[in-house]
C-alpha positions in Angstrom: 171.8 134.5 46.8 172.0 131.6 49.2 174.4 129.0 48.5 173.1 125.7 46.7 173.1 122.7 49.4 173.2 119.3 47.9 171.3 115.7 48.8 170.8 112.7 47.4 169.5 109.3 47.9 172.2 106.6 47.7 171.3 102.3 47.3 172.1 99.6 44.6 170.1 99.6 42.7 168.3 103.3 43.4 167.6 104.7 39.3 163.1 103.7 40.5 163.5 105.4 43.7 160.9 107.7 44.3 162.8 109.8 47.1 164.1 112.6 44.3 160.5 113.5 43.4 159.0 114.3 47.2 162.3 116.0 48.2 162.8 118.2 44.8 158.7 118.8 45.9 159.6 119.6 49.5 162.4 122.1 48.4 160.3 123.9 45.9 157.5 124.6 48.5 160.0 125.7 50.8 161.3 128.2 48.9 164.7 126.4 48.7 165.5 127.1 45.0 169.1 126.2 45.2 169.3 122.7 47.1 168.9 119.9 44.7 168.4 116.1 45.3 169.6 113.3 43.0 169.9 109.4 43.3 173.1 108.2 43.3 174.1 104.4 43.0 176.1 103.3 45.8 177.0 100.3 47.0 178.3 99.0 50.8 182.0 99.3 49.1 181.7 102.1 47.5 179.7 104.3 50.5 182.7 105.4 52.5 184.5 106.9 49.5 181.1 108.2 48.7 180.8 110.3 51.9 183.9 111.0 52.5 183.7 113.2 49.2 180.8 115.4 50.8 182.0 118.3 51.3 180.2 121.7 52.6 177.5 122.0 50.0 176.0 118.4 51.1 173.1 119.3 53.8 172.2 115.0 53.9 171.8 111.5 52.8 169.3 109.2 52.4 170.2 105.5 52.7 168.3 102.5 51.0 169.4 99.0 52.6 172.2 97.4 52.9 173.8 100.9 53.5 171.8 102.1 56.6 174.0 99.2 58.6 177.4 100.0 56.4 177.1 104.0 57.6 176.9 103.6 61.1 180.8 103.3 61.6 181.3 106.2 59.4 179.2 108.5 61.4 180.4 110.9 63.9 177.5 110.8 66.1 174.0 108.9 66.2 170.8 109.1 67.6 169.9 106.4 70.1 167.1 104.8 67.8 169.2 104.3 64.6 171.5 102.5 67.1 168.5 100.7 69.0 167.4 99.7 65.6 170.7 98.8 63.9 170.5 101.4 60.7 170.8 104.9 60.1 168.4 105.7 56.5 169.5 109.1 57.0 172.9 111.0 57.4 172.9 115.1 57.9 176.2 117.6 57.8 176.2 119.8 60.3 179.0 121.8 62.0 181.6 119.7 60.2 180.6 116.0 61.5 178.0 113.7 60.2 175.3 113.1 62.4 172.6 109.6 62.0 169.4 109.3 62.0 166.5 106.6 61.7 163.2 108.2 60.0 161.7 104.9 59.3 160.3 104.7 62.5 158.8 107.5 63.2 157.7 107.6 59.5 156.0 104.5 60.1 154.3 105.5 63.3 152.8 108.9 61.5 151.5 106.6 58.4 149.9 104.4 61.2 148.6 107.7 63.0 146.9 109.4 59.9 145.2 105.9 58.7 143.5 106.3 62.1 146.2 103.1 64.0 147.5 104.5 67.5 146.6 102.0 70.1 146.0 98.6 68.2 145.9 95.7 71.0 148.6 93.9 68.8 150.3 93.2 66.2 151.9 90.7 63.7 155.1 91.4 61.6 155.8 89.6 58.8 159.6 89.0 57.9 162.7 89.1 60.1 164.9 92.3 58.2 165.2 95.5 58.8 162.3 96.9 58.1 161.2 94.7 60.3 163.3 96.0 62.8 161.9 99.3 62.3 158.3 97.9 62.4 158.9 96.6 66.2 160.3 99.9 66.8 157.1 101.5 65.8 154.6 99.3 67.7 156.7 99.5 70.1 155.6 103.6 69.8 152.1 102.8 69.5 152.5 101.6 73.5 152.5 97.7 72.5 154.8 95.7 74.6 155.2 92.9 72.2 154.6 91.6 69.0 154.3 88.1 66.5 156.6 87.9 64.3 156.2 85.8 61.1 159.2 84.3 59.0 159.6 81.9 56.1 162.9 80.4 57.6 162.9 80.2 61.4 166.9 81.1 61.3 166.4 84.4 60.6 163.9 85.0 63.2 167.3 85.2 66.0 168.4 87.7 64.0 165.9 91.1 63.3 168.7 93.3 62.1 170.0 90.5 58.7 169.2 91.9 55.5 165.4 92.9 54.6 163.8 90.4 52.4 162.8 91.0 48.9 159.6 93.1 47.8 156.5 91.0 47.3 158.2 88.9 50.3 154.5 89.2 52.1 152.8 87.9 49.2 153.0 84.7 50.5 150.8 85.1 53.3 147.9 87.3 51.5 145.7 84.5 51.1 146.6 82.5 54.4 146.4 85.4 56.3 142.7 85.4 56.7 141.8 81.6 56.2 141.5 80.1 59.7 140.9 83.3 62.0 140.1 86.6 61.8 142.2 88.9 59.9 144.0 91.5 61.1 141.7 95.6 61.5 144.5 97.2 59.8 147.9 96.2 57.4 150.7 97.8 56.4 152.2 96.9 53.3 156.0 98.2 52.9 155.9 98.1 48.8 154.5 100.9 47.1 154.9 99.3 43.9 153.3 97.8 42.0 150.2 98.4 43.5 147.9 97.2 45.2 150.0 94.1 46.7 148.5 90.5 46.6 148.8 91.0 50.6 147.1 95.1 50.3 144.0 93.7 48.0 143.3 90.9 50.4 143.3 93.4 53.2 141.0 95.7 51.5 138.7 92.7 51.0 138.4 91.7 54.4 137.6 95.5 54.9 140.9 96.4 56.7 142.6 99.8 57.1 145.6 99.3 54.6 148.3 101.2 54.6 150.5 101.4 51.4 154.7 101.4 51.8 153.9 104.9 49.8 152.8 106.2 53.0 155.7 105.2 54.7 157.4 107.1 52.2 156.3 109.7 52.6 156.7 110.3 55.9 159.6 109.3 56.3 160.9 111.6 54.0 159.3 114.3 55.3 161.1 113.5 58.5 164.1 113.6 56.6 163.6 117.2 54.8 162.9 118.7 58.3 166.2 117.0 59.7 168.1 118.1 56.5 166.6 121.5 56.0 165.6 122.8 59.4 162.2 123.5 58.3 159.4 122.5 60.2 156.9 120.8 59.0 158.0 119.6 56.2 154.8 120.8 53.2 153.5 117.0 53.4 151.1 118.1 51.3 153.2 119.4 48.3 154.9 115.9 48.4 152.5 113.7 48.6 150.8 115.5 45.5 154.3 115.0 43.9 154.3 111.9 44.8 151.2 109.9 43.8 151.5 111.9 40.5 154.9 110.4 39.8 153.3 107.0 40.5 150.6 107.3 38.3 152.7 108.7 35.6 155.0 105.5 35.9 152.2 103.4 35.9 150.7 104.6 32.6 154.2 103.8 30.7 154.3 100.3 28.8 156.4 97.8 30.1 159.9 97.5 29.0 
C-alpha cells in the first residue's frame, strides 16, 4: 500500500475555505486514497514553525494571503513568476527542499481562457494588492502590454505587491462602472461568495462575460494538484462538481 502523503491549505482565518473540498475531489479521482488535505489556521508568525514541522509525508501547501509573501524566505528554491509577482500560494516537497510556486496566475489566465477571454484589447484592474498583482501578471499572458489600474486611495497604487484589499472591495465600483461609458465585454470578479457580487450582477446586466473568483479557484487549484501530485491534468471536472455542490450546500444553511 502506498504511503499516505499529506496537504493542507494554511491562512487566518481559513475554517470557509473551499480549497479541502476540490483537492479531497481531485485525490479521490485520482485514485490517491491515502493523501489527505485539511485547513490549517496559520498565521505570518506562526508559518515558519508550521513548515518547518513538515516532514516526509507533506507532498504541499497552499497559501491564502498574507502568507504567500511571508514564505518566500523560507523556500529553498522558487519559480521566477512567484518572485516576479511577489508571493508564492503554493509550496511543494520534493527531494528534501521546498520548492515555490505561483498558481494564481496561470489559474486566472485558464478561467479567462474557458469563459472564451484570450486576446481582450485591454483591461482595467480594480485594487492595488496582490491579487492584483497576479491579475497584471495574467493580462500580461493574454499578450496585453499594459493595463488601468483602479484604486480607492492613490498611495497604494506605488505599491501592487501591499496587502490585498478586503472581499466586496469592488463593490464600490458596480454601479459607476458602467454609468458614463461603455462597460467593460468581460469581468472577473475574485469573490466567490456570496454570490453573485454587486460588481458580477451589474456585469451580467450589461450582458458581459463574468467570470466568478470560483473559477479562479478552481483552476488554480487544479494547478496546484498537478504540481503536488505529478498527475497531469488534474480531473477538473471531478472538482468543479465538488465544488459548486459544496457552494450550494453552504448556501442552503441559515445564517448564523
Amino acid at each position: 500500500m502506498p504511503d499516505p502523503r499529506r496537504a493542507a491549505v494554511l491562512g487566518s482565518p481559513i475554517e470557509h475555505s473551499l480549497s479541502p473540498v476540490l483537492h479531497t475531489a481531485a485525490y479521490a479521482a485520482l485514485g490517491l486514497s491515502e493523501w489527505s488535505y485539511t485547513a490549517i489556521e496559520c498565521d505570518e508568525a506562526g508559518l515558519p514553525a508550521l513548515i518547518a514541522a513538515c516532514d516526509g509525508r507533506w507532498a504541499g501547501l497552499s497559501l491564502t494571503m498574507p502568507l504567500k509573501r511571508a514564505v518566500l524566505p523560507l523556500l529553498d528554491r522558487t519559480e521566477p513568476l512567484a518572485v516576479e509577482v511577489g508571493g508564492a500560494n503554493t509550496v511543494v516537497f520534493a527531494g528534501g527542499e521546498r520548492h515555490g510556486y505561483n498558481t494564481d496566475v496561470p489559474g486566472m489566465v485558464a478561467a479567462l481562457a474557458e469563459a472564451g477571454v484570450t486576446a481582450p484589447p485591454g483591461a482595467t484592474i480594480l485594487g492595488a494588492g496582490a491579487t492584483a498583482c497576479a491579475a497584471l501578471a495574467a493580462v500580461r499572458e493574454t499578450g496585453l502590454e499594459s493595463a488601468v489600474v483602479l484604486v480607492r486611495d492613490r498611495a497604494r497604487a506605488g505599491d501592487l505587491l501591499a496587502a490585498a484589499g478586503p472581499a466586496g472591495a469592488a463593490d464600490y465600483y458596480a454601479e459607476r462602472a458602467w454609468d458614463s461609458r461603455p462597460g467593460p465585454a468581460a469581468v472577473l470578479d475574485v469573490v466567490y461568495a456570496p454570490w453573485p457580487t454587486p460588481l458580477a450582477q451589474a456585469a451580467a446586466k450589461s450582458g458581459a462575460i463574468v467570470v466568478s473568483g470560483f473559477d479562479l479557484l478552481l483552476h488554480q487549484a487544479a494547478r496546484q494538484v498537478e504540481l503536488m501530485t505529478g498527475h497531469e491534468p488534474a480531473p477538473l471536472t471531478r472538482m468543479r462538481a465538488a465544488g459548486e455542490a459544496e457552494l450550494t450546500r453552504r448556501a442552503a444553511l441559515p445564517p448564523h
